[in-house]
N, C-alpha and C positions, 0 to 999 in steps of 0.2 A: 442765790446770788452768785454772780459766775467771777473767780478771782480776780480779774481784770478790775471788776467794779469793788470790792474789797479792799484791792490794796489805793484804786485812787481816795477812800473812806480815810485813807492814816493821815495821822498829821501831820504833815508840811514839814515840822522842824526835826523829824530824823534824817539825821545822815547817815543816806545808804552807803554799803560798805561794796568796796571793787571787788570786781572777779578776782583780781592781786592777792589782795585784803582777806578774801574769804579763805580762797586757797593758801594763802602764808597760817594762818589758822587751820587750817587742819594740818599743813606739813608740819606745825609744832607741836599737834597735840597727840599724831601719829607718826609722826616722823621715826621717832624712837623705838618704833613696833617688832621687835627683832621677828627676821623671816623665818618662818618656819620649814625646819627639815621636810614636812611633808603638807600639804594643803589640805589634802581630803584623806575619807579614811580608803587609802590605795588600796588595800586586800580586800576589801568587799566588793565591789565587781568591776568590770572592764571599764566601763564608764567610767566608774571613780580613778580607774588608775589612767587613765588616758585623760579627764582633766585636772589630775594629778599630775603628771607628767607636760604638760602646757602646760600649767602656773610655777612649774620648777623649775621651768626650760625663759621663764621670764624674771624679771623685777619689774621697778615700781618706773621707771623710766622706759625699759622694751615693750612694755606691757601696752597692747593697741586696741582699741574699741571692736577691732575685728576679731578680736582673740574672746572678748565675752559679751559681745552686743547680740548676738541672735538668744532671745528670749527662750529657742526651743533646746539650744545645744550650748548653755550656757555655765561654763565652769566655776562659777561664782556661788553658787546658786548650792554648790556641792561641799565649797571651801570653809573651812574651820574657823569660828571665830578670831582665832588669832589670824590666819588666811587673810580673811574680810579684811582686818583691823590692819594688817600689813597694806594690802592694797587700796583702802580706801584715798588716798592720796590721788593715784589714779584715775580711781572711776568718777571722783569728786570732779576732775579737770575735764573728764569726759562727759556729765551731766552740763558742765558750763564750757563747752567746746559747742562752736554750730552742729549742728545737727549732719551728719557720718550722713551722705549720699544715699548708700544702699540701707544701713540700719536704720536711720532716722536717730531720734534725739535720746540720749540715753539716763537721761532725767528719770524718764517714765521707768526705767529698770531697776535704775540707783533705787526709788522709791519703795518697788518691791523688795528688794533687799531691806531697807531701812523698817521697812512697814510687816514683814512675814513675820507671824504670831505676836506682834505687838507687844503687848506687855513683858512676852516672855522670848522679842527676840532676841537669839545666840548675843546679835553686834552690842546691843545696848547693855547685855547682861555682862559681857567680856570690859566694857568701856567704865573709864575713872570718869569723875565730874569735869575737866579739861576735855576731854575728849568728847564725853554728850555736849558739853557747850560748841564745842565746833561744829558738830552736827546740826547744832539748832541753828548756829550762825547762817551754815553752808543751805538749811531748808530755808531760813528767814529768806536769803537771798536770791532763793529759788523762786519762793511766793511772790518777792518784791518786784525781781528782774526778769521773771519769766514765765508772765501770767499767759501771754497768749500759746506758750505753748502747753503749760498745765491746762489751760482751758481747752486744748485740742485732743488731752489724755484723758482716759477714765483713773485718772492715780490723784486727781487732784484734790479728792478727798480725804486719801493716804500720806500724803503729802502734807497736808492740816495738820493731822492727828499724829503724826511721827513730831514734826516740829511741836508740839504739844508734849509729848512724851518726852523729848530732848533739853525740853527747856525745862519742864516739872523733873527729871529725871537729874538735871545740873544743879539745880537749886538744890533739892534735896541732898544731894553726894554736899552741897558745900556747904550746908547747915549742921550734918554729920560732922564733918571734915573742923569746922570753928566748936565744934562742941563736944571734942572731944582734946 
């Protein structure tokens, strides 16, 4: 079943949440993410210190889809859990930003980041129950408001199973969290 046909399967009476709405949720629930002194681990080799030195040379505001949209030379990809967790704010606004001319739509990235080693990825292992709930909110949003472009990636499998993960991963931090 291709997600287009999925999500028209929901029921009528949710109300979906805006691009606004999603994004005000994760700048709350990462907002707070203090920057780290360094990104990646810079003395292990040139690579790491040169997109080491790009994610220093930015914040959560300079920070442009040009700087980590190419898949092959992509600084994100190398950056520390607390790194990720600092900039997801950004690449959140760039997964729901049209689609970058030359890079195309950066959904399908966001994903792989979201989605690498799954149960045991860095972002979800570093993240509180506020924070995995944003996650699920910002993939809910994703499945909801932008099926035909998940149906145009091979991520939108990844995509499921992350918001799956986000959402069983929130519940549980706040079942902990009341029962403690």
């Amino acid at each position: 079943m291709r997600l287009s046909e999925l999500a028209s399967c929901r029921v009528a009476l949710i109300i979906m949440a805006t691009d606004s709405e999603v994004l005000l949720a994760i700048d709350s629930a990462f907002g707070s993410v203090a920057r780290p002194e360094h990104f990646t681990d810079y003395k292990h080799c040139c690579e790491c210190a040169e997109h080491d030195a790009l994610l220093r040379s930015r914040d959560r505001q300079s920070l442009t889809q040009a700087d980590v949209g190419s898949p092959g030379w992509d600084p994100i990809c190398f950056a520390s859990p607390e790194g990720l967790a600092y900039y997801l704010p950004s690449l959140a606004r760039f997964a729901l930003a049209t689609a970058h001319p030359e890079l195309g739509w950066y959904g399908d990235q966001l994903a792989f980041h979201l989605y690498s080693g799954f149960r045991d990825n860095r972002l979800f292992s570093f993240c509180n129950g506020e924070q995995r709930s944003a996650i699920a909110k910002l993939l809910e949003h994703i499945i909801e408001q932008r099926t035909d472009l998940l149906d145009a990636t091979t991520f939108a499998d990844d995509i499921l199973r992350c918001h799956e993960l986000s959402t069983s991963a929130a519940v549980a931090s706040r079942c902990r969290h009341r029962s403690t």
